[in-house]
LUMMARBA-546352 format. One record per residue (C-alpha): z, y, x. Coordinates in nm, 2 decimals, decimal comma. Layout:
// LUMMARBA-546352
REC        Z        Y        X
REC        Z        Y        X
...
***
This chain:
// LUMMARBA-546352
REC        Z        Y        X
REC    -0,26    -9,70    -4,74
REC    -0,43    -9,36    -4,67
REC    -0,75    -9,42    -4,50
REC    -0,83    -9,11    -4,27
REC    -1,16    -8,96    -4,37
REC    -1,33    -8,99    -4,02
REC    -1,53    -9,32    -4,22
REC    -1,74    -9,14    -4,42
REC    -1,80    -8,86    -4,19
REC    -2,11    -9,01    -4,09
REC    -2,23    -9,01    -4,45
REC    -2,13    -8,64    -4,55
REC    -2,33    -8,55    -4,21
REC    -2,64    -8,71    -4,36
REC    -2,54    -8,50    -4,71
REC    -2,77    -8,18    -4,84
REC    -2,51    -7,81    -4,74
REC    -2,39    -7,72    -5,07
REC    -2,35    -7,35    -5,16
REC    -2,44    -7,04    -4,98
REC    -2,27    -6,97    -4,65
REC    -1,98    -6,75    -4,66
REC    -1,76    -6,60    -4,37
REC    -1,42    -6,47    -4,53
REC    -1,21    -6,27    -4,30
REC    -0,86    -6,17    -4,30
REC    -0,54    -6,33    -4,33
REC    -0,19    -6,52    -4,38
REC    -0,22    -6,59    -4,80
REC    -0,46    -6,35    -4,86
REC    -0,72    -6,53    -4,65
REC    -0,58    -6,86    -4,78
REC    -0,68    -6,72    -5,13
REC    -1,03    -6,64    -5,09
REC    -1,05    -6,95    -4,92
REC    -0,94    -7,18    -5,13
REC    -1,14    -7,04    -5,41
REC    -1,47    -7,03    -5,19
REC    -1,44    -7,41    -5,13
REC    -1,52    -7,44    -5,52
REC    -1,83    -7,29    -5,47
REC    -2,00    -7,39    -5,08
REC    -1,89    -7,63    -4,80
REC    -2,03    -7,36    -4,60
REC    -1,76    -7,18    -4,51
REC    -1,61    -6,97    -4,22
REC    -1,24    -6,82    -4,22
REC    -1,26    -6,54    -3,93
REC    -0,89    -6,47    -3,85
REC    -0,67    -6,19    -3,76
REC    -0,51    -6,25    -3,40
REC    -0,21    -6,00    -3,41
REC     0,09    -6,17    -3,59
REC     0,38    -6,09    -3,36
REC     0,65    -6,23    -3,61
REC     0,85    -6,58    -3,69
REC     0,74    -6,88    -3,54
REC     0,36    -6,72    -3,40
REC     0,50    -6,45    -3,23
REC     0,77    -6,67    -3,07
REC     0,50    -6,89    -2,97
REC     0,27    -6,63    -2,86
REC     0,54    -6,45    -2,61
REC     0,65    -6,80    -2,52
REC     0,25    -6,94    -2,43
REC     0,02    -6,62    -2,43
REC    -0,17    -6,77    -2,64
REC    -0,31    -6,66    -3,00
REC    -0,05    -6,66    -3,28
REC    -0,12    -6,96    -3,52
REC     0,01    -6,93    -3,77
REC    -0,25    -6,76    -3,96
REC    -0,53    -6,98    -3,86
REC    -0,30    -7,27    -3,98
REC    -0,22    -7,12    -4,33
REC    -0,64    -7,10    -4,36
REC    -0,72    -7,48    -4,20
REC    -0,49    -7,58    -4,45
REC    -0,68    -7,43    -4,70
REC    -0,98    -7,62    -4,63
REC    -0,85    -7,94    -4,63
REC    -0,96    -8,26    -4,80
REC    -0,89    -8,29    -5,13
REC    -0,81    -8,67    -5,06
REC    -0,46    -8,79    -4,98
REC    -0,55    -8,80    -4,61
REC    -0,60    -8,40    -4,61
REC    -0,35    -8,33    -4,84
REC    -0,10    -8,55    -4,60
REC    -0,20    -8,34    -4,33
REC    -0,24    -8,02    -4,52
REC     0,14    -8,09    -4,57
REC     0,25    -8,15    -4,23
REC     0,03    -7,88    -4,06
REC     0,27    -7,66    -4,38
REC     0,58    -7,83    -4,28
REC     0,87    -7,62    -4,12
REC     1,13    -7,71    -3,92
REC     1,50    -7,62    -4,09
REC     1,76    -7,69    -3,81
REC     2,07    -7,55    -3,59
REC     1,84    -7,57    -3,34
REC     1,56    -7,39    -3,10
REC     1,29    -7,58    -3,30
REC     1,45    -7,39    -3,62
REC     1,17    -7,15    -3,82
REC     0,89    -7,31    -3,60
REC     0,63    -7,49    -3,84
REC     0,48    -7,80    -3,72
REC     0,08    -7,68    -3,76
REC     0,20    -7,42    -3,49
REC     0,34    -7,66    -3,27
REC     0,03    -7,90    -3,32
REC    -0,25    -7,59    -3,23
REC    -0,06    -7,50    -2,94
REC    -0,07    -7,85    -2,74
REC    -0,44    -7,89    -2,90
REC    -0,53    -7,55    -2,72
REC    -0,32    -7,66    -2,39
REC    -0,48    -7,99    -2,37
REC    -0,87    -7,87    -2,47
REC    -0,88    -7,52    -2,30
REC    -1,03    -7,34    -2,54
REC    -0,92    -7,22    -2,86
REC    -1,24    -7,29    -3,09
REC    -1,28    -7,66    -2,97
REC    -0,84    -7,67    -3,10
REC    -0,91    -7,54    -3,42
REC    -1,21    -7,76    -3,46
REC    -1,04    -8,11    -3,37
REC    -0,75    -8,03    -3,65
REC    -1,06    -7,92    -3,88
REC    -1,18    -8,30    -3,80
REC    -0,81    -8,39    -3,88
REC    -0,80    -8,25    -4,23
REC    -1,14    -8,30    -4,31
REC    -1,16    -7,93    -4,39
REC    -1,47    -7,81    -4,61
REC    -1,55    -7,54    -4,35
REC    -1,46    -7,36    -4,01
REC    -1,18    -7,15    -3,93
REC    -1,23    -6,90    -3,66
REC    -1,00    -6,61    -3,44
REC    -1,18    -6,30    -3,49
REC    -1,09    -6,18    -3,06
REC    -1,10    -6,37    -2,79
REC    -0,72    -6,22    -2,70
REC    -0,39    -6,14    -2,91
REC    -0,38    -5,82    -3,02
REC    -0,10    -5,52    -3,11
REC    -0,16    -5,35    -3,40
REC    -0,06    -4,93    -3,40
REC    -0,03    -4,72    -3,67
REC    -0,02    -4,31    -3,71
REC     0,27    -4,37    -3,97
REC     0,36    -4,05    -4,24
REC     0,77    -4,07    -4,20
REC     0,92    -4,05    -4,56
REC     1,04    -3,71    -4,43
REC     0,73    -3,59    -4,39
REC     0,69    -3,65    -4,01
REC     0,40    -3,79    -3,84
REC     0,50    -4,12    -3,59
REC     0,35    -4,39    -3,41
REC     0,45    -4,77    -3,52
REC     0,35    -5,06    -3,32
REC     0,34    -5,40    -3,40
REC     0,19    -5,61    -3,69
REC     0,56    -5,67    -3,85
REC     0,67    -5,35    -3,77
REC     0,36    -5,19    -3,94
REC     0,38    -5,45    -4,23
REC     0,75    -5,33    -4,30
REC     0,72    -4,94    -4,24
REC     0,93    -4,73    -4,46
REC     0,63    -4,46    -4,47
REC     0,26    -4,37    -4,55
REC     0,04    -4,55    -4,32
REC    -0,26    -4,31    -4,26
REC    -0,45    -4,51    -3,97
REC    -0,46    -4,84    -3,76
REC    -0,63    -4,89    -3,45
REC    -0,60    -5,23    -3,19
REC    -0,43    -5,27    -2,89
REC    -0,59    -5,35    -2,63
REC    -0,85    -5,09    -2,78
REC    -1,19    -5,22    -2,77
REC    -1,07    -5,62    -2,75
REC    -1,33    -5,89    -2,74
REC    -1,45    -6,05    -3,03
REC    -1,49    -6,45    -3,01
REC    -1,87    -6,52    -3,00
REC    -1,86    -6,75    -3,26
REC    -1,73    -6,53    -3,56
REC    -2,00    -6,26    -3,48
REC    -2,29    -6,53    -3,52
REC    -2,06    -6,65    -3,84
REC    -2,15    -6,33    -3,93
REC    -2,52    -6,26    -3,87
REC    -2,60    -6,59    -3,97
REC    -2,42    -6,56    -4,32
REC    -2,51    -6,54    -4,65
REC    -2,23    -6,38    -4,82
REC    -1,92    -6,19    -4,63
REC    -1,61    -6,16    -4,81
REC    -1,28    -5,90    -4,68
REC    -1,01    -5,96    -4,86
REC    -0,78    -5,96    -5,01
REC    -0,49    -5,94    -4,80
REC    -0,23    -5,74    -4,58
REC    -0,47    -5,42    -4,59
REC    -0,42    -5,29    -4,28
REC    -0,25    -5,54    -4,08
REC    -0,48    -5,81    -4,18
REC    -0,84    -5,66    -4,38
REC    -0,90    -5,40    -4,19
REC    -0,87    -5,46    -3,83
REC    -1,18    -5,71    -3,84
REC    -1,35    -5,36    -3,86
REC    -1,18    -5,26    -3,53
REC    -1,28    -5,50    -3,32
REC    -1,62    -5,38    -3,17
REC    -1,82    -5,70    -3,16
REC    -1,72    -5,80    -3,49
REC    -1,79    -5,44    -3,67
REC    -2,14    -5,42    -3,52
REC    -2,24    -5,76    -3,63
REC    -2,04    -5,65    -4,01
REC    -2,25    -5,40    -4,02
REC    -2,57    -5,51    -3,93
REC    -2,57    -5,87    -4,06
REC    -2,81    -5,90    -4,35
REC    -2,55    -6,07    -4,57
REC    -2,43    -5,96    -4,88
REC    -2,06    -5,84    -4,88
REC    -1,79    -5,81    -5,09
REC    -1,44    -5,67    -5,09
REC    -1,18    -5,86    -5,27
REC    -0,87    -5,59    -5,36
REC    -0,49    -5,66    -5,38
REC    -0,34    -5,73    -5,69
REC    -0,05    -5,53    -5,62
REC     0,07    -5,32    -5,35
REC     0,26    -5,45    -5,07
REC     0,61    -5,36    -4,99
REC     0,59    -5,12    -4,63
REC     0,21    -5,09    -4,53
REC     0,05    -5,00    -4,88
REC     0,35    -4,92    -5,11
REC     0,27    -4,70    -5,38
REC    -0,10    -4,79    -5,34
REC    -0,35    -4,86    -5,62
REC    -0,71    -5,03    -5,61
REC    -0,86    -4,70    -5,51
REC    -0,63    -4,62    -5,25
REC    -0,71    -4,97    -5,11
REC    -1,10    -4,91    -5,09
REC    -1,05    -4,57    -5,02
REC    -0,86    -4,65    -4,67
REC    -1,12    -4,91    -4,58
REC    -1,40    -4,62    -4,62
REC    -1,15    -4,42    -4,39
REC    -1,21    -4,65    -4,09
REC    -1,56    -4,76    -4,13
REC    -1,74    -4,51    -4,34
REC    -2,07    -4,66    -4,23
REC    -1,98    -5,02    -4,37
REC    -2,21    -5,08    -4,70
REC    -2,03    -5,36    -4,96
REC    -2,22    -5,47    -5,28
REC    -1,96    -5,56    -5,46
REC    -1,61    -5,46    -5,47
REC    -1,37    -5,73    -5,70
REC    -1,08    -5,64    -5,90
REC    -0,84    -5,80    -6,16
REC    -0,90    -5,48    -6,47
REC    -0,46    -5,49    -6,50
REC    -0,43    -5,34    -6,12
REC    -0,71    -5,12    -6,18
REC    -0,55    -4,76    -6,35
REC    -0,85    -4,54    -6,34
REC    -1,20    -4,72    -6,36
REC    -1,39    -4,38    -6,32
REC    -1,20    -4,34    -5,98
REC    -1,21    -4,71    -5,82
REC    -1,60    -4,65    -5,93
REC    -1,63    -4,34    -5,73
REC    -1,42    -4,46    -5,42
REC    -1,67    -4,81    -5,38
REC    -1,94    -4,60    -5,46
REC    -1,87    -4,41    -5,09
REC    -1,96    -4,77    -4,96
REC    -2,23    -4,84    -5,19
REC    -2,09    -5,09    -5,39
REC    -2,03    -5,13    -5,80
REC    -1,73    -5,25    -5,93
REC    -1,66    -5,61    -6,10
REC    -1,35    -5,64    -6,29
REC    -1,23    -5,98    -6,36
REC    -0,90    -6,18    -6,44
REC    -0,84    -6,31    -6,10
REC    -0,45    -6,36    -6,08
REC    -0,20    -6,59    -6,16
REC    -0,10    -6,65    -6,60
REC     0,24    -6,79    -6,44
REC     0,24    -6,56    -6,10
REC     0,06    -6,19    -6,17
REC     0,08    -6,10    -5,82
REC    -0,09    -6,40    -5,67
REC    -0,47    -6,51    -5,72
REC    -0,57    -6,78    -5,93
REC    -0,83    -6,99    -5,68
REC    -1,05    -7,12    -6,01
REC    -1,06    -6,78    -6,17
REC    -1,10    -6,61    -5,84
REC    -1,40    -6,86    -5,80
REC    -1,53    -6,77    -6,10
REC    -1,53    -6,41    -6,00
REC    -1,71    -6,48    -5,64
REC    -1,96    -6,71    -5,86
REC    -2,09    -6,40    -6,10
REC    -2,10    -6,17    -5,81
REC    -2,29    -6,38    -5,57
REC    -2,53    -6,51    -5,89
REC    -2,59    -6,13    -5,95
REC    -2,75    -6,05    -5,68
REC    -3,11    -6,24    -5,57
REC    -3,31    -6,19    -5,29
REC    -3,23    -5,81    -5,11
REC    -3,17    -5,64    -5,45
REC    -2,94    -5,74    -5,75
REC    -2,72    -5,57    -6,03
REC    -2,37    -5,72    -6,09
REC    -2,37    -5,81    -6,44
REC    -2,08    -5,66    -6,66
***
């Protein structure tokens, strides 16, 4: 039988916090990613999560309800689930998705489950926390606004045209050069909780990800950029390992940091992450996260089997020699 982990809750309460405390923000997989390789190195984690997913089975829900598309927050929870059969049963169902003739087709179950937590409880937080409880995740998982949000973009036609695109999908599967995001509503608010995630952290960690429909608009939300910037945690920024189809095609790991200097030029990272195979001119990516203040650390971080996806132990392994480089307010990443 699998025993539901609520027994030994009382126990691991009781237990010393392992690990430094890290808030990751971002994403769908790319979240996911850092995420599940952070859980190899604290319990002391904090997913802060993008709230403008207007596509598939969130946006339905989020034009049928009003309420914050789940689907991203989902894909993280399930990321910090229990290792024992209890999470993983859960993990599963939260993952499952419904393939029918019918309305319920496309939706997946984790959406459906947020949804009546949120209309039962009230309150967003206190919903993502009870299926937290659920899985037994190893950590918290967090909206990064207290609203859904739009996402627009001044969009470089392939003609050569400038227009406006609007929409996370839409901006996700743009046919030209995305030159600059900003949220709608403009200046949303940010949930209190991820800004104290944020002061209170040891470690923050953007990326990797959708760049501008997921990464970057954590740095658009007011709230949330003041307490990025002013939080005494160290921070790193985790790059693609490839470009993505629509938002960042043609894009290498310079053009990546270099449009996250674009939209908060003020931001200061220590230490900017990147598999040496997507990396074509060292001297360059150097330069581009030297604008923020950061040095480079090149590891193998993806996939043997699957290049364009991270490996979660060798992506561990990567946070691991970055955060053991640097001790106290000053440290040098280790080559």
């Amino acid at each position: 039988m699998t025993s539901h982990p609520g027994g030994s809750r009382a126990a691991e309460r009781t237990r010393r916090p392992h690990g430094p405390k890290v808030v990751a923000l971002g994403g769908g997989h790319g979240l996911a990613a850092a995420l599940s390789a952070l859980r190899h190195l604290s319990d002391q984690l904090t997913g802060v999560v993008t709230v403008a997913d207007d596509g598939g089975s969130s946006g339905r829900l989020r034009e049928e309800f009003g309420v914050l598309p789940p689907g991203d927050l989902r894909m993280a929870l399930s990321a910090l689930c229990d290792d024992r059969a209890w999470g993983r049963l859960w993990r599963d169902v939260l993952q499952h998705r419904f393939k029918t003739d019918g309305p319920l087709n496309g939706h997946s179950m984790g959406n459906l489950l947020i949804v009546a937590l949120w209309e039962q409880l009230g309150d967003p937080v206190e919903g993502l926390d009870r299926i937290g409880e659920l899985l037994g995740a190893r950590g918290r998982v967090l909206p990064m606004a207290a609203v859904p949000l739009e996402i627009e973009a001044d969009v470089r036609a392939p003609d050569g045209s400038p227009t406006v695109v609007r929409g996370q999908y839409n901006v996700a599967t743009t046919s030209g050069r995305v030159e600059h995001v900003r949220l709608v509503p403009a200046n949303p608010p940010a949930r209190p909780e991820a800004v104290r995630a944020v002061l209170d952290a040891e470690w923050v960690v953007l990326g990797p990800g959708s760049w501008y429909t997921s990464v970057i608009p954590h740095l658009l939300v007011p709230e949330l950029s003041d307490a990025l910037h002013a939080t005494r945690a160290h921070r790193a920024l985790t790059l693609n390992l490839s470009a993505q189809a629509g938002e960042t095609s043609g894009y290498g790991a310079c053009d990546h940091v270099v449009a996250l200097a674009d939209h908060a030029p003020d931001l200061r990272i220590d230490v900017v992450i990147a598999d040496p195979v997507t990396v074509e001119d060292v001297d360059a990516l150097t330069a581009a996260a030297g604008r923020l203040g950061a040095q480079v650390l090149l590891r193998q971080v993806r996939k043997a089997s699957a290049p364009a996806k991270h490996d979660p132990l060798r992506l561990a392994a990567a946070y691991r020699d970055a955060f053991d480089s640097f001790l106290g307010d000053v440290g040098t990443v280790a080559g």
